[in-house]
KOLKE-984710 format. One record per residue (C-alpha): residue number from 0; residue in three letters; x negated, y negated, z negated. Coordinates in nm, 4 decimals, decimal comma. Each point is the difference from the previous one (the first is absolute). Last residue first. Example, Ala and Ser with C-alpha at 12.3 -4.5 7.8 and 13.67 -1.06 7.14 Angstrom:
[node 1; 'SER'; [-1,3670; 0,1060; -0,7140]],
[node 0; 'ALA'; [0,1370; 0,3440; -0,0660]],
END
This chain:
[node 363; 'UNK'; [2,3568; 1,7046; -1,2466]],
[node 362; 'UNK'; [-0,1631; -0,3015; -0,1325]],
[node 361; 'UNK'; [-0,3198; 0,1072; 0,1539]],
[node 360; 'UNK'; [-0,1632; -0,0953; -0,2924]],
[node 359; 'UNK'; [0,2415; 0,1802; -0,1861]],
[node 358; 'UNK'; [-0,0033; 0,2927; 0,1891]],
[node 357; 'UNK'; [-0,3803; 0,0199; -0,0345]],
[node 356; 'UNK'; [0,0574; -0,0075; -0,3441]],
[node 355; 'UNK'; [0,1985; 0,2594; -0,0347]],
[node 354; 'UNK'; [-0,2211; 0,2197; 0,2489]],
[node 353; 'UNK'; [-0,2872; -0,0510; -0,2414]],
[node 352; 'UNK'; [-0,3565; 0,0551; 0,0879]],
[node 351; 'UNK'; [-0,0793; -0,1793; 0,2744]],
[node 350; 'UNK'; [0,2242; -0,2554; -0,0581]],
[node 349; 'UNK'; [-0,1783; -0,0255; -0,3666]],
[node 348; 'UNK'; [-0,3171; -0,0066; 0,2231]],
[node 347; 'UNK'; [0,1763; -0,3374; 0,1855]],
[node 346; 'UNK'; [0,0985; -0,1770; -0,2547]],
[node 345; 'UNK'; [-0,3855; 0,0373; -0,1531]],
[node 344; 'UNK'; [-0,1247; -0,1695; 0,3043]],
[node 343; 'UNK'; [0,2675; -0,2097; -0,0084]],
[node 342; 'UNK'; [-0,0938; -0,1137; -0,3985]],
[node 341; 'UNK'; [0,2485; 0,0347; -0,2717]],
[node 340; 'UNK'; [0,0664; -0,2494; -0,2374]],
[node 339; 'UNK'; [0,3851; -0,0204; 0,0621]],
[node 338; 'UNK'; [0,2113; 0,2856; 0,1407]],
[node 337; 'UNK'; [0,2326; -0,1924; 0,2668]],
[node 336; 'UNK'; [-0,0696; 0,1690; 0,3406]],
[node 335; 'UNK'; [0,0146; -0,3022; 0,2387]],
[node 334; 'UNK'; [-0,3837; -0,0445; 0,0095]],
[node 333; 'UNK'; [-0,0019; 0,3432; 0,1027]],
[node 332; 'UNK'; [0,2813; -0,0085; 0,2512]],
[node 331; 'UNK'; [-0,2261; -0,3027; 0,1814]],
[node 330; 'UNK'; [-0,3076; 0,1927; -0,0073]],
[node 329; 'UNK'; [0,2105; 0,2956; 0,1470]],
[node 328; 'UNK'; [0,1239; -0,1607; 0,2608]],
[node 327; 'UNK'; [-0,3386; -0,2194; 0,0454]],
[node 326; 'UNK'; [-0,1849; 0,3407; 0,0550]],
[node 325; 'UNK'; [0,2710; 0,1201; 0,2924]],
[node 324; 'UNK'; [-0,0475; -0,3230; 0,1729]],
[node 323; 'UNK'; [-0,3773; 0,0721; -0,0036]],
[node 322; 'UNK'; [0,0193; 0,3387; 0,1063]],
[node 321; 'UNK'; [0,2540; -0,1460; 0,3153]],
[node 320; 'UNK'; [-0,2933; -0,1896; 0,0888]],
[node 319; 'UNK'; [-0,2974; 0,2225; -0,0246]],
[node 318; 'UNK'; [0,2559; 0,2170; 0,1786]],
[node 317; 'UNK'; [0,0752; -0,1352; 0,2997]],
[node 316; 'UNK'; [-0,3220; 0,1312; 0,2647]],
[node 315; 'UNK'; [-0,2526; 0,1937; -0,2079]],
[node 314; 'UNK'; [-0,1608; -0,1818; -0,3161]],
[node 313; 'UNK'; [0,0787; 0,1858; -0,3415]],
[node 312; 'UNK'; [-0,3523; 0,0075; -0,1528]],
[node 311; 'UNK'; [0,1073; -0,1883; -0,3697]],
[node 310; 'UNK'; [-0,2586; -0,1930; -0,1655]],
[node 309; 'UNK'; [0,0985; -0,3148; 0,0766]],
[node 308; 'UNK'; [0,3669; 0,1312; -0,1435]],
[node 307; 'UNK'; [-0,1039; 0,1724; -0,2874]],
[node 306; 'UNK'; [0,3423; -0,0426; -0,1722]],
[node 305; 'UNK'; [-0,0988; -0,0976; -0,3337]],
[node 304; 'UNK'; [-0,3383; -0,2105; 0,0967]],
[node 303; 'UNK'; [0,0869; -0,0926; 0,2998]],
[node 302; 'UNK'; [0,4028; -0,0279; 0,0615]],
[node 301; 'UNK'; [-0,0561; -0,2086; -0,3994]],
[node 300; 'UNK'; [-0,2558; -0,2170; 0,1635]],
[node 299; 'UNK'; [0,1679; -0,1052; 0,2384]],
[node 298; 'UNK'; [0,3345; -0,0599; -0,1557]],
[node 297; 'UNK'; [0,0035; -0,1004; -0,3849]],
[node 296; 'UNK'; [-0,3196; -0,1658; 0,0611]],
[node 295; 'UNK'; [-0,0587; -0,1415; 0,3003]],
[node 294; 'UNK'; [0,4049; -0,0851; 0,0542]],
[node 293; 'UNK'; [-0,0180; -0,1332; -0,3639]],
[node 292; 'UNK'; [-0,2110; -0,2631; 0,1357]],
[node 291; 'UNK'; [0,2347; -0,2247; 0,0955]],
[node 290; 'UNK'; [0,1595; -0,0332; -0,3439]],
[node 289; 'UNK'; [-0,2759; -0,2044; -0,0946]],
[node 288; 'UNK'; [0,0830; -0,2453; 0,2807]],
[node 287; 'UNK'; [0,3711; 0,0270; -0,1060]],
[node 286; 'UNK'; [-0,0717; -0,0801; -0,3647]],
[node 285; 'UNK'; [-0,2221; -0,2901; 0,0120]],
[node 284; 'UNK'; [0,2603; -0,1509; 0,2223]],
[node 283; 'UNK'; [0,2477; 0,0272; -0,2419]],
[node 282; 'UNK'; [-0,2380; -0,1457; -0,2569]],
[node 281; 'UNK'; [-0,0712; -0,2800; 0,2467]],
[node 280; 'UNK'; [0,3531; -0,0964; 0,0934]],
[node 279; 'UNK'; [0,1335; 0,1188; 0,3097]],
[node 278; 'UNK'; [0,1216; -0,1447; 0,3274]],
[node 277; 'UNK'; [0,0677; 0,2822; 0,2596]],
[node 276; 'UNK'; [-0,1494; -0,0554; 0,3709]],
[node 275; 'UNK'; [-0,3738; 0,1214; -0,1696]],
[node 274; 'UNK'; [-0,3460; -0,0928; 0,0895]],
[node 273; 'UNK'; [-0,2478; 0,1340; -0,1892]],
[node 272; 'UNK'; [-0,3676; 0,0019; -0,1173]],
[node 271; 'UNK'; [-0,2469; 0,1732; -0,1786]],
[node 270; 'UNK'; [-0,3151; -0,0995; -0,2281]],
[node 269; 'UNK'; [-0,2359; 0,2651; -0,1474]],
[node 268; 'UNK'; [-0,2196; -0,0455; -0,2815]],
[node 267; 'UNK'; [-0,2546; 0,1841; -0,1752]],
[node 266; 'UNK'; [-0,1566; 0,0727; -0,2809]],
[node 265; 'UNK'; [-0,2558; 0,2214; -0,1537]],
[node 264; 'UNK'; [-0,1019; 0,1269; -0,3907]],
[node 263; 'UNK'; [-0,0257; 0,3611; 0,0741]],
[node 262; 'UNK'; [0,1716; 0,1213; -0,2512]],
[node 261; 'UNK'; [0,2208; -0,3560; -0,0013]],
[node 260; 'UNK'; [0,1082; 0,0766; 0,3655]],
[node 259; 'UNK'; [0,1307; -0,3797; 0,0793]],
[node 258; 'UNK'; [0,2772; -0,0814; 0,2151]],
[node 257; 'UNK'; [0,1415; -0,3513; 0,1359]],
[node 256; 'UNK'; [0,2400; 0,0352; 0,2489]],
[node 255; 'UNK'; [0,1561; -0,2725; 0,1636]],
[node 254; 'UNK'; [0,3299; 0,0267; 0,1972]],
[node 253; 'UNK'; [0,0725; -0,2675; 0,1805]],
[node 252; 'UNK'; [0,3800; -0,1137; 0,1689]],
[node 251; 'UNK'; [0,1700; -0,2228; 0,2466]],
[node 250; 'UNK'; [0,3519; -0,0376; 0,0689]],
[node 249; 'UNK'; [0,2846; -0,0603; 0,1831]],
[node 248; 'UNK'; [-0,0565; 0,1346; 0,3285]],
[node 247; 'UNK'; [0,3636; 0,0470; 0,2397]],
[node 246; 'UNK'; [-0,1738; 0,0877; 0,2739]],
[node 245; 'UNK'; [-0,3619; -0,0440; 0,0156]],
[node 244; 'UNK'; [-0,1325; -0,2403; 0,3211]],
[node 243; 'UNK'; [0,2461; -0,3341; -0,1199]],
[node 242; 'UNK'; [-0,0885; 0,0502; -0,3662]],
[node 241; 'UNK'; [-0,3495; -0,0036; 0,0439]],
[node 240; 'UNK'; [0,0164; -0,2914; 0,2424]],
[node 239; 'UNK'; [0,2197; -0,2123; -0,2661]],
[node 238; 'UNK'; [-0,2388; 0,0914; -0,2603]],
[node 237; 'UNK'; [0,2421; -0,0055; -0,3471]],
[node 236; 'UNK'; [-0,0317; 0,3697; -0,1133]],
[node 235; 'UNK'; [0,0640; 0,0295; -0,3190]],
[node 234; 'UNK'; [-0,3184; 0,0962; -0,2842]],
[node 233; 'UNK'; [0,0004; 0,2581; -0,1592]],
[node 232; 'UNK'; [-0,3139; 0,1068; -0,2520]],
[node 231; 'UNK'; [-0,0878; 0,3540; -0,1424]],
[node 230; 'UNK'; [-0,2631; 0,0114; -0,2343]],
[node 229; 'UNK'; [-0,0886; 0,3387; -0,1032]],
[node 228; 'UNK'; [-0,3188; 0,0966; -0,2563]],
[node 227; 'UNK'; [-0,0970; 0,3565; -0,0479]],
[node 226; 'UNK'; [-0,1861; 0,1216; -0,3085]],
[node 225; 'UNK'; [-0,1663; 0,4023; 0,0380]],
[node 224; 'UNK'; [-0,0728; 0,2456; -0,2290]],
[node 223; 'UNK'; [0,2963; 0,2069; 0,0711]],
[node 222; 'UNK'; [0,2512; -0,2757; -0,0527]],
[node 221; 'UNK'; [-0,0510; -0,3803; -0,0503]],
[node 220; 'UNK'; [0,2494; -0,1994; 0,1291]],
[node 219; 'UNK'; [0,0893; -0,4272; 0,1054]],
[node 218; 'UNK'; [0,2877; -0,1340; 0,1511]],
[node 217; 'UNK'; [0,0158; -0,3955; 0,1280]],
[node 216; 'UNK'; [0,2929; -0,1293; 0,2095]],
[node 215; 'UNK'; [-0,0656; -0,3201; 0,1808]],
[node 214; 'UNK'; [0,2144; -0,2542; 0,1690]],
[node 213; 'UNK'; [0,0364; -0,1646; -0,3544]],
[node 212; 'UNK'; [-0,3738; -0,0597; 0,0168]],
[node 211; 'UNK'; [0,0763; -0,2385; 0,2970]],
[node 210; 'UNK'; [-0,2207; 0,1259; 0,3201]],
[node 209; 'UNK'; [-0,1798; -0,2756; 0,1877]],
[node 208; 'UNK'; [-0,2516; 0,2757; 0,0831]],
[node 207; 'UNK'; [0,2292; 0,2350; 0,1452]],
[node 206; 'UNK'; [0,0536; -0,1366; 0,3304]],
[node 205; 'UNK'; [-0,3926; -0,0566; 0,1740]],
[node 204; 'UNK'; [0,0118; 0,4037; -0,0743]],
[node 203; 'UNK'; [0,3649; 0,0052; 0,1535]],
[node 202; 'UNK'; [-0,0674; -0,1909; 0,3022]],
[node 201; 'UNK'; [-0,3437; 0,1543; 0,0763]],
[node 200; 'UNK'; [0,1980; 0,3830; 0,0107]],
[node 199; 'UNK'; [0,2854; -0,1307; 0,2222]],
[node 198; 'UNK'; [-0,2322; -0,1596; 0,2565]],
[node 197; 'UNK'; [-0,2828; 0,3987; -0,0694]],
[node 196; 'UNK'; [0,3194; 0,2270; 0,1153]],
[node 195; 'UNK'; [-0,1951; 0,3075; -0,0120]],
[node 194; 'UNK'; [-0,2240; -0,1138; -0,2698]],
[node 193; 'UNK'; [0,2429; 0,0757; -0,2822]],
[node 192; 'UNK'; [0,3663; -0,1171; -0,0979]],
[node 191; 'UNK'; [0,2105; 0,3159; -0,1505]],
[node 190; 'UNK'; [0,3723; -0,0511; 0,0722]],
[node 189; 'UNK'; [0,3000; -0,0073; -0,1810]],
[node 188; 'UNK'; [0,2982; 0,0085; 0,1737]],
[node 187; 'UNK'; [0,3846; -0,0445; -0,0640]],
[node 186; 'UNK'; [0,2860; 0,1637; 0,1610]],
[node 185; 'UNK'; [0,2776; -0,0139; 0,2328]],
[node 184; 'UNK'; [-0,1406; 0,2186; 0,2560]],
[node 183; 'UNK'; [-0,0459; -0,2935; 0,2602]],
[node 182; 'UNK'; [-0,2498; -0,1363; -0,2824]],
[node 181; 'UNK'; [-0,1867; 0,3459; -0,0063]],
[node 180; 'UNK'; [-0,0397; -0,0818; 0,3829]],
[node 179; 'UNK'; [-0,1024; -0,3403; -0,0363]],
[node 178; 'UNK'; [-0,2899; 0,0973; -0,2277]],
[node 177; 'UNK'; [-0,0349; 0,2604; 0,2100]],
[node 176; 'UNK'; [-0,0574; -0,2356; 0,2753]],
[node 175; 'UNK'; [-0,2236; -0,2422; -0,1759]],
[node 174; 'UNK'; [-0,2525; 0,2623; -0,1018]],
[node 173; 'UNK'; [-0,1449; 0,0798; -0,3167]],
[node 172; 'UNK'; [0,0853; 0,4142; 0,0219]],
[node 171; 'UNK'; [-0,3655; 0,1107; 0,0622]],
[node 170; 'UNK'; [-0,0757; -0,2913; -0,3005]],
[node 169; 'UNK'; [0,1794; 0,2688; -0,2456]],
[node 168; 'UNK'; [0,3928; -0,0188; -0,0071]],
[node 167; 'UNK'; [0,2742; -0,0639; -0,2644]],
[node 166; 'UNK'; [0,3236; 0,0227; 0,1093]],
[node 165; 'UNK'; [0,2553; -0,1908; -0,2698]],
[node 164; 'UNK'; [0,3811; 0,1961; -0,0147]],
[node 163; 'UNK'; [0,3004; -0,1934; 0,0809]],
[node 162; 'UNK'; [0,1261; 0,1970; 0,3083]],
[node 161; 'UNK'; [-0,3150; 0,1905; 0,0994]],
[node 160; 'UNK'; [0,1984; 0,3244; 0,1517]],
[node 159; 'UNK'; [-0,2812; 0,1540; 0,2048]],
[node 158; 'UNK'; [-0,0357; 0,1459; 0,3849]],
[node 157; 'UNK'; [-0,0660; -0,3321; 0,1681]],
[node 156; 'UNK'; [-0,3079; -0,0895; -0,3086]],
[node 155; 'UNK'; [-0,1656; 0,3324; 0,1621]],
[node 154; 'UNK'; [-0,0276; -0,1192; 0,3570]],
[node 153; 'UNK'; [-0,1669; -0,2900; -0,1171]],
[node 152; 'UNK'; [-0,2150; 0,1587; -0,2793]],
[node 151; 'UNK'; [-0,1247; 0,2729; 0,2988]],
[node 150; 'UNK'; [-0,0422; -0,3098; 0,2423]],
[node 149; 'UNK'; [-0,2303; -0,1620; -0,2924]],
[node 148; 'UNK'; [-0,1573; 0,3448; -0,0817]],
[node 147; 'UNK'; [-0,1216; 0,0493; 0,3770]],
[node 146; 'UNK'; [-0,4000; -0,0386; -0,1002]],
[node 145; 'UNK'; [0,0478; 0,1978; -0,2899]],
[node 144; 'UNK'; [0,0078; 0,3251; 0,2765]],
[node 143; 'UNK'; [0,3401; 0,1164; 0,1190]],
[node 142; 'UNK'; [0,2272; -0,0935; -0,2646]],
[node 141; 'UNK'; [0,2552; 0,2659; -0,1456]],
[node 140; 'UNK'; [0,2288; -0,1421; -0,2285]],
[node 139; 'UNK'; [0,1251; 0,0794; -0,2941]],
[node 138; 'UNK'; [0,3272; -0,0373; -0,2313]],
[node 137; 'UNK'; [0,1172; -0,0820; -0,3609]],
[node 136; 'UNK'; [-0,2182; 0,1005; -0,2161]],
[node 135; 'UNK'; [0,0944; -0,0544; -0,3769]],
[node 134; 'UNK'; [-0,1492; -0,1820; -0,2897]],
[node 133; 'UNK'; [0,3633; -0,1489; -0,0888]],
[node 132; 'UNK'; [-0,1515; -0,3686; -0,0688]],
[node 131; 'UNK'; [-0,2579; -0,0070; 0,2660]],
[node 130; 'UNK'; [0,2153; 0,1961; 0,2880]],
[node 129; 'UNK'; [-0,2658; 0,1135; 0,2668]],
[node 128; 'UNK'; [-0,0267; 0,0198; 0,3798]],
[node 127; 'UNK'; [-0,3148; 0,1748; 0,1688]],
[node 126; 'UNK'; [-0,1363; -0,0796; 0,3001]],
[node 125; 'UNK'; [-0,1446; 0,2862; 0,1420]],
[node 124; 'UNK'; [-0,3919; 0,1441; 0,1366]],
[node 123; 'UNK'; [-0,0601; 0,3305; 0,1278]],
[node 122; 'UNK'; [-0,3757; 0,1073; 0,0203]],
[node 121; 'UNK'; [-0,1022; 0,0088; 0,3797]],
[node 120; 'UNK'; [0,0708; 0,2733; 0,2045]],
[node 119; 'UNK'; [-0,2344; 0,0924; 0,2773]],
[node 118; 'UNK'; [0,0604; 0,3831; -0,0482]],
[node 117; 'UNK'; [-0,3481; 0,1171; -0,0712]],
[node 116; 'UNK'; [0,0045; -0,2800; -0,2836]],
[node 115; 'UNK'; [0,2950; 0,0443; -0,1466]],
[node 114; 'UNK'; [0,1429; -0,2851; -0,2679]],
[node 113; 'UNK'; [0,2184; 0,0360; -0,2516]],
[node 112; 'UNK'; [-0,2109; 0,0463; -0,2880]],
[node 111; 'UNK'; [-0,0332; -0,3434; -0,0648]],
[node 110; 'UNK'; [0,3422; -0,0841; -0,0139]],
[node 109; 'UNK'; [-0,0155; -0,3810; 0,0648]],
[node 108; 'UNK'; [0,2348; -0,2885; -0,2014]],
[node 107; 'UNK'; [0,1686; -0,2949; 0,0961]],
[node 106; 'UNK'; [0,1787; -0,2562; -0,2018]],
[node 105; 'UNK'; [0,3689; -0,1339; -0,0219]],
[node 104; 'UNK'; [0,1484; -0,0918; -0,3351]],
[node 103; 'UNK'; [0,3614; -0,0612; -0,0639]],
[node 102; 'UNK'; [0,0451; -0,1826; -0,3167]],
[node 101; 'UNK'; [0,3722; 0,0210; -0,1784]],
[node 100; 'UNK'; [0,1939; -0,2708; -0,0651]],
[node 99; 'UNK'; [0,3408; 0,1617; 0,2033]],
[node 98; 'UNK'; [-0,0651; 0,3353; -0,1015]],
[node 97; 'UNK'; [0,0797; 0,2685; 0,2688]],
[node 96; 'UNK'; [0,1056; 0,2927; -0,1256]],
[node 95; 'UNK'; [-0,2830; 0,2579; -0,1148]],
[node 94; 'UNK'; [0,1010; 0,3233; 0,1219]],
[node 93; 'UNK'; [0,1903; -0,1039; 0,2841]],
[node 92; 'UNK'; [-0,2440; -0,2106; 0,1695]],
[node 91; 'UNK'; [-0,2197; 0,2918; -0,0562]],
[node 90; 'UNK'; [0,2021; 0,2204; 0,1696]],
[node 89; 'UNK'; [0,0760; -0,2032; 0,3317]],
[node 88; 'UNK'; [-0,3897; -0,0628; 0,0042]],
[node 87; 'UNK'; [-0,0495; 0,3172; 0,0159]],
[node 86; 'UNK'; [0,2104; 0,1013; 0,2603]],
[node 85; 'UNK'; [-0,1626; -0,3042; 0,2108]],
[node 84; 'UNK'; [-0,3478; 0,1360; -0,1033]],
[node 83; 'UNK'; [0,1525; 0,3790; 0,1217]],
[node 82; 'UNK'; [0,1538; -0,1430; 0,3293]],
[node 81; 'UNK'; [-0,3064; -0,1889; 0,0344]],
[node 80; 'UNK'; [-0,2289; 0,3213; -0,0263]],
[node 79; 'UNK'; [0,1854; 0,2413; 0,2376]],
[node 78; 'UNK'; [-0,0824; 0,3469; -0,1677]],
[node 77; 'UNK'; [-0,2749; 0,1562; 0,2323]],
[node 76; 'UNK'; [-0,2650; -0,0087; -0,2724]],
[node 75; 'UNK'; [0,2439; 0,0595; -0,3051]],
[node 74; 'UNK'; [0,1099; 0,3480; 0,2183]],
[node 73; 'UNK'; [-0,3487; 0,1455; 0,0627]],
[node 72; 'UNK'; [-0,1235; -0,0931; -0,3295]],
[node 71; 'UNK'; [0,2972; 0,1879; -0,1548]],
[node 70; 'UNK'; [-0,0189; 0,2977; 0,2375]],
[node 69; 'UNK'; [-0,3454; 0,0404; -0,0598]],
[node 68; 'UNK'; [-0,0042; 0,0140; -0,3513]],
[node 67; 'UNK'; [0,2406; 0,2791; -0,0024]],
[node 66; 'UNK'; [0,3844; -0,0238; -0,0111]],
[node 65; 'UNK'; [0,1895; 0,1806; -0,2917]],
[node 64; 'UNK'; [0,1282; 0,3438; 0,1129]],
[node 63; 'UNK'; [0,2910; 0,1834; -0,0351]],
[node 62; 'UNK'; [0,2035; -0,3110; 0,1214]],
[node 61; 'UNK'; [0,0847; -0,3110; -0,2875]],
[node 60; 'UNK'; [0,2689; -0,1938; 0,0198]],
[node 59; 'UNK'; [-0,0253; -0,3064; -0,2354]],
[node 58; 'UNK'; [0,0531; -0,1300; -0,3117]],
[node 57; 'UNK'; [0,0231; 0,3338; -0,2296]],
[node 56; 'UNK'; [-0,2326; 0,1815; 0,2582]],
[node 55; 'UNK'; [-0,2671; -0,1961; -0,1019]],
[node 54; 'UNK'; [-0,0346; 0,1023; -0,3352]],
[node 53; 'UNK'; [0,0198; 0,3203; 0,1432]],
[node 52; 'UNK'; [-0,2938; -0,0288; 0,2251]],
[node 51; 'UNK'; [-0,2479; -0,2020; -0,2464]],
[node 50; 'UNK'; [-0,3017; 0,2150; 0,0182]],
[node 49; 'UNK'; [0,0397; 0,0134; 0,3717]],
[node 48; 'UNK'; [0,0955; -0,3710; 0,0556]],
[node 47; 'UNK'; [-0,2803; -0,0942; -0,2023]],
[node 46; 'UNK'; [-0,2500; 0,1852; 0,1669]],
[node 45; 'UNK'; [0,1011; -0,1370; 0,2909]],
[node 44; 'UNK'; [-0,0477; -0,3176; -0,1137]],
[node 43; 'UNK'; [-0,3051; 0,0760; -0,0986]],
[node 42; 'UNK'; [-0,0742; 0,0948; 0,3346]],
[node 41; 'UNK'; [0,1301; -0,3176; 0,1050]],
[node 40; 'UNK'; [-0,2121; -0,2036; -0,1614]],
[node 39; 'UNK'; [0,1237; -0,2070; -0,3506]],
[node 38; 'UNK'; [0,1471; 0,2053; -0,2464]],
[node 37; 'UNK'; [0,0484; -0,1559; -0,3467]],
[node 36; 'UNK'; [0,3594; 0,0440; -0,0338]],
[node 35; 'UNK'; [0,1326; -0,3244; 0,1134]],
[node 34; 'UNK'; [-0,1945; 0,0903; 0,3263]],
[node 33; 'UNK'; [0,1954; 0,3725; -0,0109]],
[node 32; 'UNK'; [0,3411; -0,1796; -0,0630]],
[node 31; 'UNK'; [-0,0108; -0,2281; 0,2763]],
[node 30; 'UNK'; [-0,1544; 0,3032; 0,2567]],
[node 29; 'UNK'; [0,1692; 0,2436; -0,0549]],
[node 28; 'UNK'; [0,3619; -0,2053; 0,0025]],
[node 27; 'UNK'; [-0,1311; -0,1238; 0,3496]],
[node 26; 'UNK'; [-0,0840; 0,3135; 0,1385]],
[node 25; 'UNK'; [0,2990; 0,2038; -0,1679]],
[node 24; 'UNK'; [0,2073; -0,2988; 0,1741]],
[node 23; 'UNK'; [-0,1442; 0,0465; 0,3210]],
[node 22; 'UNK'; [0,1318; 0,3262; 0,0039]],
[node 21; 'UNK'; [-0,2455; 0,2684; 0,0135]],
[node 20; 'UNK'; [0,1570; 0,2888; 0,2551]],
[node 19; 'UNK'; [-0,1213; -0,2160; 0,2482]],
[node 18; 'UNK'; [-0,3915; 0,0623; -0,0084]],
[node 17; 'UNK'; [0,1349; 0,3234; 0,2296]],
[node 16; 'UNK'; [0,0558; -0,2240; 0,2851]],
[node 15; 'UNK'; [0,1991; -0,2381; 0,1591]],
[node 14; 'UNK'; [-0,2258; -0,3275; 0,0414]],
[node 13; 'UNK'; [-0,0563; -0,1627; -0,3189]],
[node 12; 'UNK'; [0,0481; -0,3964; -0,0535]],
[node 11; 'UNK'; [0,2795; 0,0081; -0,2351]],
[node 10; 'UNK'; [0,1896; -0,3389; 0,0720]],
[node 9; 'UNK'; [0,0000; -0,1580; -0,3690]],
[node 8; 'UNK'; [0,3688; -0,1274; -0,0690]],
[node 7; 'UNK'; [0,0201; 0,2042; -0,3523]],
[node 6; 'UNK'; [-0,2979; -0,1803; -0,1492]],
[node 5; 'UNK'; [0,2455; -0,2415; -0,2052]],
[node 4; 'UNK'; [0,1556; 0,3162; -0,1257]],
[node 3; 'UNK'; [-0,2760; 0,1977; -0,1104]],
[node 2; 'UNK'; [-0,0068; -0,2409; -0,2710]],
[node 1; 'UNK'; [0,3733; 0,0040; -0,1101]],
[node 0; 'UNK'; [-0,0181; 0,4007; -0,0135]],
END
């Protein structure tokens, strides 16, 4: 099975006992195909595995007995963690392709429900990395408090293949050296400017007032009640000093958002700004900084509101992680799984419920 394959170099890490009669195969297939199915602990899972025994068993060796709730957490917990993010990220990479234009987004995000008090065990934090224009996941990374994210991103940005892509980072990720770094890679950034590098921020708000309106794209849209207003400006980089401390920067750009709730008859404005190593024009800059947020929307808060991630208990050693690989598989495989207008959340009950399509979406 082409998935299972990239997995195939995990080291299994149970000692010789009775647990090994499950290959780690059966563990892994159970667990992929129960997620995309709607089950999310792992006595669901086991449930799953129980109800689902000789669908199973067309994959994947199956023993008398299916593994109980117990043995799956107790395997996923102990399962080396990088090896399965690096195995992951080997997948993914295959799934999508790499796309030359694409925007690579970096941006962290907590699982609330991770965290154990009696044990001392904070809630786990990652990095994650997402393809704007595919809407896939393409790896994670495991930061040791937000503090840490800017060694996390660093270490991270060594593992990718950036070759013509754009990074986009939050102001955690505004930082001369990986701005140099994603340079190194042979790729293009685009960086959000806030109060964490206060010279840069001054010179682009004393910037943007000479503006030309031909540096300016203008898009206006009212939806759901509400009219929103974006002016993007660029503006190229031409401060010798700028230019000398941020490798490679070409441009400068502000995002203005005007937005007014007509129900409630109340406005507001927001202003944002960039710094990018790729020259753009102001509608393709537009563009990209809107595209940014798709990792808020089509990532976080899909894992939390269809996959129940903040909400989900599974804490002990590894296997918060390894869960959370295991819900961006299928996340990923469901955004792959071509039937139009249909929702993940209702992908996933027709998983549930139909083996056919289950196949499908596991494109097995």
């Amino acid at each position: 099975m082409d998935i299972l394959s990239h997995f195939a170099i995990l080291e299994d890490p149970r000692s010789d006992n009775n647990t090994r009669i499950y290959s780690m195969e059966l563990l892994v297939f159970i667990a992929i195909s129960g997620v995309i199915s709607g089950f999310d602990s792992w006595v669901e899972l086991a449930l799953f595995a129980r109800q689902k025994r000789k669908w199973i068993a067309k994959f994947v060796a199956v023993p008398e007995r299916m593994p109980s709730h117990d043995t799956l957490g107790n395997f996923f917990r102990r399962l080396d963690a990088k090896q399965f993010a690096s195995c992951f990220a080997q997948w993914a990479c295959a799934l999508t392709g790499h796309q030359v234009d694409d925007l690579i987004v970096l941006d962290g995000k907590t699982l609330r429900g991770s965290h154990d008090r009696c044990a001392g065990k904070n809630a786990l934090h990652m990095i994650n990395v997402w393809a704007g224009h595919s809407r896939m996941i393409l790896a994670q990374h495991a930061v040791q408090g937000k503090e840490n994210e800017i060694t996390a991103v660093a270490e991270l940005l060594n593992m990718l293949e950036l070759k013509g892509a754009l990074v986009s980072m939050d102001a955690m990720g505004c930082q001369r050296a990986i701005a140099a770094k994603i340079i190194e890679k042979k790729a293009d950034y685009l960086l959000s400017v806030k109060g964490n590098q206060p010279e840069l921020l001054e010179e682009l708000q004393t910037t943007f007032p000479m503006a030309k309106s031909e540096q300016m794209h203008q898009q206006t849209e009212k939806d759901h009640g509400r009219i929103e207003e974006r002016i993007c400006t660029v503006m190229p980089c031409q401060e010798k000093l700028v230019k000398g401390q941020w490798k490679n920067a070409a441009c400068y750009i502000r995002m203005q958002h005007n937005r007014e709730v007509l129900s409630e008859n109340k406005k507001s404005k927001e202003i944002l700004y960039f710094i990018s190593s790729r020259m753009m024009s102001p509608k393709e800059a537009s563009e990209n900084v809107r595209m940014r947020w798709t990792i808020e929307n089509n990532l976080h808060w899909t894992l939390d509101v269809t996959f129940n991630e903040d909400r989900s208990r599974i804490r002990k050693d590894n296997a918060d992680f390894n869960m959370a690989i295991i819900r961006k598989i299928a996340l990923n495989m469901l955004r792959r799984e071509p039937t139009p207008k249909q929702s993940l959340n209702v992908k996933r009950k027709l998983a549930g419920l139909s083996d056919s399509f289950r196949e499908v979406a596991l494109k097995i």
